[in-house]
C-alpha positions in Angstrom: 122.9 42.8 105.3 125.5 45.6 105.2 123.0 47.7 106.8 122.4 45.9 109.1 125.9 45.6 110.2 126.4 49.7 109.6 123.6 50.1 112.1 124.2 47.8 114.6 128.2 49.3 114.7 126.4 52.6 114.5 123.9 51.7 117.7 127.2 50.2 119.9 128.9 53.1 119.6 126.3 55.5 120.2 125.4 53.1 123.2 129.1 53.2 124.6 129.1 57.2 123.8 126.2 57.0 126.1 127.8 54.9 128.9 130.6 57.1 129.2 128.7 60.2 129.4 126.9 58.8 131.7 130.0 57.4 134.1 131.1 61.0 134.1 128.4 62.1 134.4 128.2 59.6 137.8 131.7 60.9 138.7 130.8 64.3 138.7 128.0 64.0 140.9 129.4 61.4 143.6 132.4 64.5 144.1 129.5 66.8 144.1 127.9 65.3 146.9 131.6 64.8 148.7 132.0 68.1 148.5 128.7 69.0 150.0 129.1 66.9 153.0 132.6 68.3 153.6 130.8 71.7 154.0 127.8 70.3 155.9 130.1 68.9 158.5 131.9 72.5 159.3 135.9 72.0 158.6 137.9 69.0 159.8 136.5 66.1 162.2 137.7 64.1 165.1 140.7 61.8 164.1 142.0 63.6 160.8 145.2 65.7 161.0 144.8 68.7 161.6 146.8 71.4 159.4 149.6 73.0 159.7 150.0 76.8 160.4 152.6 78.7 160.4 151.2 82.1 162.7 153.3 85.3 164.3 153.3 85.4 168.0 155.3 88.5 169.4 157.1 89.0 166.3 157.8 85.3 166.0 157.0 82.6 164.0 155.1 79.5 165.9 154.8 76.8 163.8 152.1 74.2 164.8 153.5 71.0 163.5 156.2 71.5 166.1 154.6 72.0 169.4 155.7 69.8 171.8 153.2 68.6 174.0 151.0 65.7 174.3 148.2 67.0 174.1 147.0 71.1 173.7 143.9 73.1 172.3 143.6 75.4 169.5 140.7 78.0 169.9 140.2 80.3 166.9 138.5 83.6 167.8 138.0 87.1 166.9 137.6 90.1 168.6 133.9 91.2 167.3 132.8 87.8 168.3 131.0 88.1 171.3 130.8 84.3 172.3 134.5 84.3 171.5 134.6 87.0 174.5 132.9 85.0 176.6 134.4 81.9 176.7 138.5 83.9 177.5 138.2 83.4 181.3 136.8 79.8 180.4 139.9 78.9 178.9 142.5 80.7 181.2 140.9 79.0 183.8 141.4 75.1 181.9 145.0 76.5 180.9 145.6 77.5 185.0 144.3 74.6 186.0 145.0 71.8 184.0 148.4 72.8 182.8 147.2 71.9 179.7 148.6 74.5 176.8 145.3 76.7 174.8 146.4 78.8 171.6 144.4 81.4 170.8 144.6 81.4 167.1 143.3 85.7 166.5 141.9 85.1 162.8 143.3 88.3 162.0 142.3 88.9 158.5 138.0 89.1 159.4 139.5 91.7 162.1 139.0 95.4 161.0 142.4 96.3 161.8 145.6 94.4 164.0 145.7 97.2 165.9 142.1 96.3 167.3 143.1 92.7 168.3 146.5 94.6 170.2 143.9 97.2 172.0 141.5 94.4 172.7 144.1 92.3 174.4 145.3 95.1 176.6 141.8 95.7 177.9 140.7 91.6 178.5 143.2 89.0 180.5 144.3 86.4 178.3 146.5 84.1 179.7 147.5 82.0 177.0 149.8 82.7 174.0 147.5 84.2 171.1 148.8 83.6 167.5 148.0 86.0 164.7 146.6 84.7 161.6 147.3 87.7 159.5 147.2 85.7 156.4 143.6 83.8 156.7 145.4 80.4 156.4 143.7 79.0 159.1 140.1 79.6 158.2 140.6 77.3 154.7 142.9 74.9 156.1 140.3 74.4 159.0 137.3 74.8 157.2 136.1 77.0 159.7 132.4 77.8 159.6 131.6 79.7 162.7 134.0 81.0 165.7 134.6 80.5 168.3 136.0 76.9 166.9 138.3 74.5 169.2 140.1 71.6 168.8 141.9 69.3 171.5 144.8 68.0 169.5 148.0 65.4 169.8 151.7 65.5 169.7 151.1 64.5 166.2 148.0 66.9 165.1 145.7 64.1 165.4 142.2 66.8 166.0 140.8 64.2 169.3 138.1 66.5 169.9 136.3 69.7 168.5 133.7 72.0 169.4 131.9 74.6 167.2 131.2 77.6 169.8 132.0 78.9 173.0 133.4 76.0 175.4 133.4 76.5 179.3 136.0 74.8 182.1 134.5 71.7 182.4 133.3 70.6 178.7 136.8 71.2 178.1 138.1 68.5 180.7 135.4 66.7 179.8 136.8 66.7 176.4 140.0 65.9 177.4 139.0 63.1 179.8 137.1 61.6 176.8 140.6 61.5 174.5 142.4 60.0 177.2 144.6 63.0 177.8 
């Protein structure tokens, strides 16, 4: 009878060791899968807030939290990007003529040097404030997979829309008209 007793005590715990192995086991795996899907998305979605960054602007520090405006768009871009090129006069033109602020967020640390961004800016119109990232902030905080990347945001860095490449004029009103802005 005492054996009996010894191995059923024995068999419960090795049972419960079991169980617990296995719900961490469980745990492990359901953050695995999080994670993956975080990264199969590319960065932040429609309706999270959107990060803070703290960038340089003309030997100035802009901080994002405290812009001012209803609404505003983000684009990050690079200079060796050519879709990021291509889409500039696309978003002068929205900035001229919707009145709407764009921020060109430069990620400055995949550039080769600043210098480059400085000589590239002197050569192509931009006509909207561009913010240097020198620090790479913005491509972890944004979970940036690809640029050109933009994001229509609110007063309160509520992301209300977002595009993964080069955006023209009109899907950028269009994106806008869709958020109510």
């Amino acid at each position: 009878m005492k054996k009996a007793l010894i191995y059923l005590i024995l068999s419960i715990a090795v049972i419960g060791i079991g169980y617990r192995g296995y719900q961490t086991y469980e745990a492990k795996q359901s953050k695995a899968v999080e994670q993956q899907k975080e990264v199969s998305q590319g960065g932040l979605e429609v309706g999270m807030r959107a990060p803070n960054l703290s960038l340089r602007q003309a030997g100035k520090t802009i901080e994002l939290d405290e812009m001012n405006h209803d609404v505003f768009v983000i684009n990050f871009w690079a200079t060796w990007c050519p879709p990021c090129k291509q889409e500039i006069p696309e978003l002068n033109a929205f900035a001229r003529d919707t009145g709407i602020p764009v921020y060109g967020i430069n990620v400055t640390t995949s550039e080769r040097r600043v210098a480059d961004v400085a000589a590239f800016l002197k050569q192509t119109p931009v006509d909207y404030p561009v913010l240097y990232d020198r620090k790479g902030t913005s491509e972890e905080a944004y979970r940036l997979v690809a640029m050109p990347a933009t994001y229509v945001l609110d007063r309160k860095g509520t992301i209300l829309a977002k595009h993964v490449g080069p955006v023209t004029e009109n899907m950028l009103k269009e994106m806008v008209k869709r958020t109510g802005g």
